[in-house]
N, C-alpha and C positions, 0 to 999 in steps of 0.2 A: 711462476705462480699459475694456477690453475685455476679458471673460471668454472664457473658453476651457475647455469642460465633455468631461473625459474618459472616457470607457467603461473602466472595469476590467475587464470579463470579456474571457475568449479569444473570439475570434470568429474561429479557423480552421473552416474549414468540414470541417465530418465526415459521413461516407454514416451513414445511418441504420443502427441497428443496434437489436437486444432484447438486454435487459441479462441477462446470463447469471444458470442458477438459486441460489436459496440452496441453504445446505449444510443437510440436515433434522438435521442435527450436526455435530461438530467428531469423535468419539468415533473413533480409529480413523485419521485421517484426517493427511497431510501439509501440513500448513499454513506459508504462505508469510508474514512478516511484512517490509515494506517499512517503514523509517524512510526520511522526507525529510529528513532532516538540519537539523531545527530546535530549535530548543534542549528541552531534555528530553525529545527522543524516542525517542532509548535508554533511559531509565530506564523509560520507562511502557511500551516493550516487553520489555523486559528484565521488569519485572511479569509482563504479558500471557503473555509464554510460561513462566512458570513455572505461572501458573493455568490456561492451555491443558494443559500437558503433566500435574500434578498434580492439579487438580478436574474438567478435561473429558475428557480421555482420548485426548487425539491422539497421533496415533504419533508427529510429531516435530516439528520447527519447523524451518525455512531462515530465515536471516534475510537480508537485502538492503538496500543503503543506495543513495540516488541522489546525485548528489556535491553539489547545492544544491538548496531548495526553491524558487528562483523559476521554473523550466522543468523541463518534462514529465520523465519516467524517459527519458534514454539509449534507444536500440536494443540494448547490449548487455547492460544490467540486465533490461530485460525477456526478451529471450533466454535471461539466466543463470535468471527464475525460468520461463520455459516447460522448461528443461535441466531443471530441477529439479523437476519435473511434482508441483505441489503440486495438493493438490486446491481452494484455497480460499487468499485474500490480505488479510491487513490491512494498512492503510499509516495511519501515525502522524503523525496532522495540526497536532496541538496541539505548543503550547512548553511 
């Protein structure tokens, strides 16, 4: 019998890029939160922005969902959060 060994990772080819800066805080600031739509990632951001908005001091939160987590964000999700000119994005990776 013959195996047959598969690569998991994405291997589209991407141009080189530098990863944009951190935020020296949250404090003040409109923060983006992306759920991938895996099981309990509304709940742990649904957390998340309440400790954003109540212990760190952000002015507000957008929230964002991608419609599956097996492939990339859409063009038009990412659109909606560039509309939404957040300053900073979380995306919620765990179940």
């Amino acid at each position: 019998m013959e195996t047959t060994l598969v690569n998991p990772l994405d291997e589209t080819p991407r141009p080189e890029a530098k990863a944009a800066a951190r935020l020296d805080s949250v404090r003040g600031k409109v923060i983006g939160l992306l759920d991938i739509s895996k099981g309990g990632g509304k709940d742990f951001l649904d957390r998340l922005e309440k400790l954003l908005l109540e212990e760190h001091g952000a002015a507000k939160v957008e929230r964002f969902s991608k419609p599956t987590f097996t492939k990339p964000a859409p063009d038009h999700i990412i659109d909606r959060i560039m509309r939404a000119q957040v300053q900073g994005v979380i995306e919620a990776l765990a179940d």
